[in-house]
N, C-alpha and C positions, 0 to 999 in steps of 0.2 A: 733489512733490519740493521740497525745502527749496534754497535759495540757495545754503547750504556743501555740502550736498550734489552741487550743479549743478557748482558753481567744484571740487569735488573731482574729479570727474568728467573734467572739460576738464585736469584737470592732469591726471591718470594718462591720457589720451587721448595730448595733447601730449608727454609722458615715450614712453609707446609709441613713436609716430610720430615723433619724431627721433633714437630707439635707431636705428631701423631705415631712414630718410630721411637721415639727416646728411652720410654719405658721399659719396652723389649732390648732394646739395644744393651745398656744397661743390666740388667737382670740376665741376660745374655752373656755377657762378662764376666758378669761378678759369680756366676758357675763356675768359670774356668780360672777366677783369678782369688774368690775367697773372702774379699775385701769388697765391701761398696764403693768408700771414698776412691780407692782405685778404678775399680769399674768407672763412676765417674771422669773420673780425669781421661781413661780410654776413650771412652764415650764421646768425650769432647775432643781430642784429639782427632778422630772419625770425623766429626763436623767441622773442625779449620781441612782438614785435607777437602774436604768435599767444598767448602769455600774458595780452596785456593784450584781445586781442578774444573768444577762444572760450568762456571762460565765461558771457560777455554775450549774443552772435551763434549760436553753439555750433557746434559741430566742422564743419568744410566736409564736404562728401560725398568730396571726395579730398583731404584734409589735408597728401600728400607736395606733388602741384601748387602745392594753395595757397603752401607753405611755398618754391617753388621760384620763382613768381611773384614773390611778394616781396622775396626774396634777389636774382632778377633785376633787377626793377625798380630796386631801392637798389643794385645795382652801374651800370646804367645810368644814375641820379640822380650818381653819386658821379664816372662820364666823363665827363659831359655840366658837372658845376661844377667839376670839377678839369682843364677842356678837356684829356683825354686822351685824350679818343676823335678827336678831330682828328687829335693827332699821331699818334693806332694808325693811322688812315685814309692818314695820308703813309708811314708806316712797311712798312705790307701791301699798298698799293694797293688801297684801297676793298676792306678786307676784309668778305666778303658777309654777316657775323653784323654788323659792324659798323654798315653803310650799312642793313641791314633794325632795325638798332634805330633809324637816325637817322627812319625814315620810317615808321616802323609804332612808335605809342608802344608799342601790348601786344604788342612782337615773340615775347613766347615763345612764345605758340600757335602761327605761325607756321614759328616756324626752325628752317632746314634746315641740317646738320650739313657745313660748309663744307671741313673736314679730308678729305686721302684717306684709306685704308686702314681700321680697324677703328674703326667710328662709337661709341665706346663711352669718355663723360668719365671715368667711374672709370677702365676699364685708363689711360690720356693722365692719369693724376691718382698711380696708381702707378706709371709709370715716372718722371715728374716726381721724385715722391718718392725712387725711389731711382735718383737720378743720379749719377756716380762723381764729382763736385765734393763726397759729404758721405762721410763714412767709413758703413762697413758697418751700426755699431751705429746711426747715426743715422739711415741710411734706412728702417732695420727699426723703429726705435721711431715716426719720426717718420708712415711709412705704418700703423703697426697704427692708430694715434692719431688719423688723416684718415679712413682705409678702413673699419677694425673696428672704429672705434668705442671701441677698448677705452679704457680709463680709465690714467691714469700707473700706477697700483696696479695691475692687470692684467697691463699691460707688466710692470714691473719683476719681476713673480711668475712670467712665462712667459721671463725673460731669469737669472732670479735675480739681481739685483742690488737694488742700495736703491732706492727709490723717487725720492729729489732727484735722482740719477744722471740717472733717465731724463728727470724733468723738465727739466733742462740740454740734454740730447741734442737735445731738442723744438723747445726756443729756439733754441738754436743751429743746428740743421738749417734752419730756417724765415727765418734770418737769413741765412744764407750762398746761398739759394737768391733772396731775393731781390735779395741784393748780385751776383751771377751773372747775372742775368736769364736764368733757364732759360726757353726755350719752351716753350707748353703743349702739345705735340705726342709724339707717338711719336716714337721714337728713328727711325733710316735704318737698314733692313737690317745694315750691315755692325757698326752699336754694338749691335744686339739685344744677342748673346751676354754681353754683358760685364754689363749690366743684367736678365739674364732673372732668373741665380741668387737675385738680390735678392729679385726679386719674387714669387719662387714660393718661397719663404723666408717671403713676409708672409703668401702663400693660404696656405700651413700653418699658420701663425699665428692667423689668422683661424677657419680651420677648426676645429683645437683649440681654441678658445675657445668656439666652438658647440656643439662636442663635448661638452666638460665644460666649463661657464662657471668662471669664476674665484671671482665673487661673485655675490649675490643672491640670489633665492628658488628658483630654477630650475635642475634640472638641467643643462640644453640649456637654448640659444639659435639655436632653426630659422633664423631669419632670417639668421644668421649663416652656419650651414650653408648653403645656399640663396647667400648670396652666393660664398661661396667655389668650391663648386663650379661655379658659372656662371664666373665668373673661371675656374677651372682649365682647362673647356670652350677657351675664350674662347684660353689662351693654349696651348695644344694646336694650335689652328686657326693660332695664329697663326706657331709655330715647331716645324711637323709633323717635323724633321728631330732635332730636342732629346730626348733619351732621356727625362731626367729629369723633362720635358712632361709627358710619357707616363704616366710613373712615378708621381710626385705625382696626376695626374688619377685615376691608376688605385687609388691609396692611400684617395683620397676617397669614390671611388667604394664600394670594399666597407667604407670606415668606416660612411659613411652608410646603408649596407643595413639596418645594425642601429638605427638609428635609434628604430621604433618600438619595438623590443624592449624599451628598453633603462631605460624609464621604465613603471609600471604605471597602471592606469584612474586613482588617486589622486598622478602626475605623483611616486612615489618611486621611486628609484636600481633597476635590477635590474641585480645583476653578470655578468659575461659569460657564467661556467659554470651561471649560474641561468636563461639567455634559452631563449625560446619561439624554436626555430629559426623556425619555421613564420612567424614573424610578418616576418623577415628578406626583404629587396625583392632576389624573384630579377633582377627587370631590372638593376638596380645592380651587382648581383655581376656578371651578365652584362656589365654594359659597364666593371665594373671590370677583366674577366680579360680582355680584351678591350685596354685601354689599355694592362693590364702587358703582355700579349704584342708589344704594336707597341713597347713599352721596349726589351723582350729582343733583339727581333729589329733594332733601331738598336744594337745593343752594351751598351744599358746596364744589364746585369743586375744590376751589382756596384753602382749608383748608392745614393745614402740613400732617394731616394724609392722607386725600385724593389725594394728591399732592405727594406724597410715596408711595403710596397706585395703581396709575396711574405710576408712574414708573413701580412699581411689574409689574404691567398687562403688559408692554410693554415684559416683558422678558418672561413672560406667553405664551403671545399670538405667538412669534416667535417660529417657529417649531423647526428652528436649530439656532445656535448662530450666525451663518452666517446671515441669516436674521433678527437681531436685529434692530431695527428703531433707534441707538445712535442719530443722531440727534433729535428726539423726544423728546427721555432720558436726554440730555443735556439742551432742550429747559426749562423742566418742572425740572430741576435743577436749572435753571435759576431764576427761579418762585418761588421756595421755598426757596430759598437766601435771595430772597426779604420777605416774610412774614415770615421767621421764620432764620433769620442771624447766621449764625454757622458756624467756617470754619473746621468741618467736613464734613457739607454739601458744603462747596467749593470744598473741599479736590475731594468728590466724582463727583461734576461738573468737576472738573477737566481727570477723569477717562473718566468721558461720552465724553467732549470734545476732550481728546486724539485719542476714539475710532472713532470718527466722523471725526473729521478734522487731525488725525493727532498725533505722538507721541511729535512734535516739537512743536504743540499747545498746548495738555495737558501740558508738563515740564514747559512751561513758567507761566500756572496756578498756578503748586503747587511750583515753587520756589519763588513767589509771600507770597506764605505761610509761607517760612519758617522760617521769625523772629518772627512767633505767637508763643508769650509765652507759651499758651495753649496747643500747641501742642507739646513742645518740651519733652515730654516724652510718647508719642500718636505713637503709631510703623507704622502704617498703612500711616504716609507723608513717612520716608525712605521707605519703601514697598515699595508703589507708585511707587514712583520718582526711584526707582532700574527697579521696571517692564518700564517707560517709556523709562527710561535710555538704555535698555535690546532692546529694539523694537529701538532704533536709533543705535546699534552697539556698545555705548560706555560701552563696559563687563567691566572692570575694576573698572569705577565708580559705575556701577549698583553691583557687587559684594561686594561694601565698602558698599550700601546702604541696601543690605540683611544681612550683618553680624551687620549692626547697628541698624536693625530692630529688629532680632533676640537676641540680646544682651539687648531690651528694656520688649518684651515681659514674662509673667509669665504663657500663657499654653503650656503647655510640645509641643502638637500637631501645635501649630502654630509655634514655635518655631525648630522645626524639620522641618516643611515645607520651614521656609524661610532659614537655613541653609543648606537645600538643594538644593533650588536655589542659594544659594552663592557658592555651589560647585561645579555647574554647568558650573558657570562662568568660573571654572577654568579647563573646559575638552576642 
């Protein structure tokens, strides 16, 4: 193996492993340092060291720890010369993360999780993030950004807004959080509520971005998947009495059933009415219909997640795509229009509708859409409206509607799929 070979290697390693590590990493720090923006800068500091050793030394055997060590050690370096860990120690009274770093130099192996209630830095890392000292959009940009990783470009594609927008929201969230000096701690029982909707706002977020990624090569992003759903877990257990808990967990749960379905042996797009039921994870549905029902039965049927969450289960429940209940589908689109107004969630009214009554009924839905500003950079109305287009005979327009689709989007894999529906059109 050649040298560039070697050093290419450790970077696409390192790329991997702080996709998927960052968050933790991060949240990890910012326990012991108090500050995000700092945590940050650690964090990154972790990832040049690990640039400039692992092509040389080569990948550790657990590269997250490695990467978490270091980060810790430089936030402990950074107390210990900016004598801040003194005054933490006056501030906490010999807080017990504290005093085990002043006496054990490699306290990370070590330390024990000094916080009551739920031992877990990312959730204490997302509610940090969305604390009601930052407006709504900033906790939500500034958490996907910490947690999911996702890139400003991401965000702003899952918010529809510009892209400098969200990078403003980021800085400023991060400023004002540390001019506050929030705790890094979980909220007190009685402020849950007011920060829960936040944050189960950002596992959606998160989730969706696993679901279908935004950009890159890949249709999916498991890891991502995989964290949200632990998260949703996580926050289920932690406010059994929240409908919408329930709801959202239960939404993930039958997204994710399809998971494997949904990409084939050579990792390209399969659409939902083309999936191998069979390949669909009965446990998942099981404990998806399972969450929505402890929704229901708390009141919240009518909720957004619950109300999404009741769509899933209709495509659950039907054995083959032929028996799918679209009028159901369309109904409880209808329904979520009304408490939670979005015209993505039209967009998708529109889909159900077309399937129920009609391809002539859907098009006239979503060209209803199409002076929404919001969407005019959103690939899935041309989509649409090519597939409606495509089921009434008119190939022509529906092929201008896939190359305009295709020509919006930024992952490799969607972007193949719908240019090969465009090409279709043309056989």
């Amino acid at each position: 193996m050649t040298q560039t070979s070697t050093w290419a290697g450790a970077d696409q390693a390192i790329a991997a492993v702080w996709r998927i590590e960052s968050a933790r990493i991060v949240a990890g720090v910012a326990r012991l340092v108090r500050d995000i923006g700092l945590a940050e800068e650690l964090a990154g500091d972790a990832l040049v060291a690990a640039l400039e050793t692992w092509p040389a030394a080569g990948v550790p055997d657990n590269p997250g720890a490695w990467l978490m060590r270091v980060a810790k050690n430089a936030a402990l370096d950074r107390l210990r010369r900016d004598k801040l860990l003194r005054e933490k120690l006056q501030q906490i009274g010999l807080d017990l993360e504290a005093r085990e770093a002043t006496i054990v130099p490699d306290f990370v192996d070590s330390l024990d999780d000094a916080l009551s209630g739920v031992g877990d830095d990312l959730l204490r890392l997302m509610f940090i993030a969305c604390h009601p000292v930052l407006s709504k959009e900033a906790r939500l940009a500034l958490t996907l950004k910490l947690v999911g990783g996702l890139s400003t470009h991401e965000i702003a594609r899952a918010f529809l807004v510009p892209e400098p927008t969200i990078a403003q929201r980021i800085v400023r969230a991060k400023r004002t959080l540390g001019q506050a000096g929030i705790p890094f701690e979980l909220p007190p029982p009685e402020a849950l509520p007011e920060r829960l909707g936040s944050v189960l706002e950002v596992v959606y977020l998160v989730f969706n971005e696993g679901y279908t990624a935004t950009a890159g090569d890949d249709w999916m992003r498991p890891a991502l998947l995989d964290e949200a759903l632990r998260l949703g877990r996580m926050l289920s257990g932690l406010a059994p009495a929240e409908p919408e808990a329930h709801g959202l967990t239960a939404l993930m749960e039958l997204q994710a059933a399809r998971a494997k379905a949904r990409v084939d042996a050579a990792g390209r797009p399969v659409l939902l009415l083309d999936q191998d039921r069979a390949r669909w994870d009965k446990l998942l549905i099981r404990r998806g219909l399972a969450a929505l029902a402890r929704a229901e039965a708390l009141g919240g049927r009518h909720g957004p997640y619950a109300l999404q969450a009741a769509i899933a289960a209709c495509h659950a429940r039907a054995r083959t795509a032929q028996e799918t209940d679209w009028s159901t589908i369309a109904g409880l689109y209808g329904e979520l229009a009304r408490v939670m107004p979005s015209p993505v969630v039209e967009l998708n009214r529109a889909v159900a509708v077309g399937m129920a009554e009609g391809a002539a009924a859907g098009l006239a839905l979503v060209d209803r859409l199409a002076g929404d500003t919001r969407l005019q950079d959103y690939q899935w109305l041309p989509s649409v409206r090519g597939d409606l287009l495509e089921k009434l005979g008119r190939r022509e327009e529906a092929r201008a509607e896939f190359t305009r689709a295709a020509a919006m989007t930024t992952n490799a894999r969607e972007r193949a799929l719908l240019e090969d529906r465009a090409r279709a059109k043309d056989a």
